[in-house]
N, C-alpha and C positions, 0 to 999 in steps of 0.2 A: 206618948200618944202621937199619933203619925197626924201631919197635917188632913185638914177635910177640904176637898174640892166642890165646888157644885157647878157642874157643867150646865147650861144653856142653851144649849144649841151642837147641831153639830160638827166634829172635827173636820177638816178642811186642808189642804195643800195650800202653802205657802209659799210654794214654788215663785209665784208672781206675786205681785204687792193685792193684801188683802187684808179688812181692816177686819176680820174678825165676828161679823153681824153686829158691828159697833159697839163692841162690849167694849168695857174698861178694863179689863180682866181678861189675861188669855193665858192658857197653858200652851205650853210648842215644846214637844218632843223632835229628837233627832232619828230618821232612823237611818241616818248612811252615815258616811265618814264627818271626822269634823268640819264644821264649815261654819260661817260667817250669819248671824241674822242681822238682818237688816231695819231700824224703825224709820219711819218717816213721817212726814206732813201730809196732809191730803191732799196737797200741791207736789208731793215727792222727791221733797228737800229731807233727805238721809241729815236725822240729828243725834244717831246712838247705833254703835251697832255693838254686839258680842257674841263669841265665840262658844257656841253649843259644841258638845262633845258627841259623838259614838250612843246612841240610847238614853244620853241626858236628859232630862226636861226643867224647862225654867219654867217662873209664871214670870208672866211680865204687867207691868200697870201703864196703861197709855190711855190717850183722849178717843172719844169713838171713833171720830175721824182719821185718826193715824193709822198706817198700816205697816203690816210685818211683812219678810221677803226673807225665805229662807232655803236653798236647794235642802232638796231630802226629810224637809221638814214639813210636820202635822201640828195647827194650832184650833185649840176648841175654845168657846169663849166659857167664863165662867161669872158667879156672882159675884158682884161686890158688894160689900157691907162695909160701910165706912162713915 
């Protein structure tokens, strides 16, 4: 059974640091070359970044406050259940 998403809100450029609609939960697809995502503080102290591929997608878990930065990349927030 393939994973289940439940998107929030909608997807967004991540091009610039952007926290997502404060979700805790975010999907970010790739859609250019590989490149670098970036997480941060909402002071914009970088505490994690990794390397999305070509059409990849990750989800990622962060604080609402935090934001993601990534060229070429699209992130949607999603539910979380936890």
């Amino acid at each position: 059974m393939a994973n289940a998403l439940k998107p929030i809100g909608a997807e967004r450029s991540i091009g610039s640091a952007n926290n997502v609609a404060s979700a805790k939960l975010a999907r970010v697809i790739n859609t250019g070359a590989a490149a670098v995502m970036n997480l941060a503080y909402a002071n914009s102290t970088v505490y994690a970044n990794i390397t999305v591929t070509n059409t990849e997608y990750v989800v990622v878990e962060k604080q609402p406050t935090d934001t993601l930065t990534g060229a070429n990349m699209l992130a949607a927030p999603l539910a979380y259940n936890h």
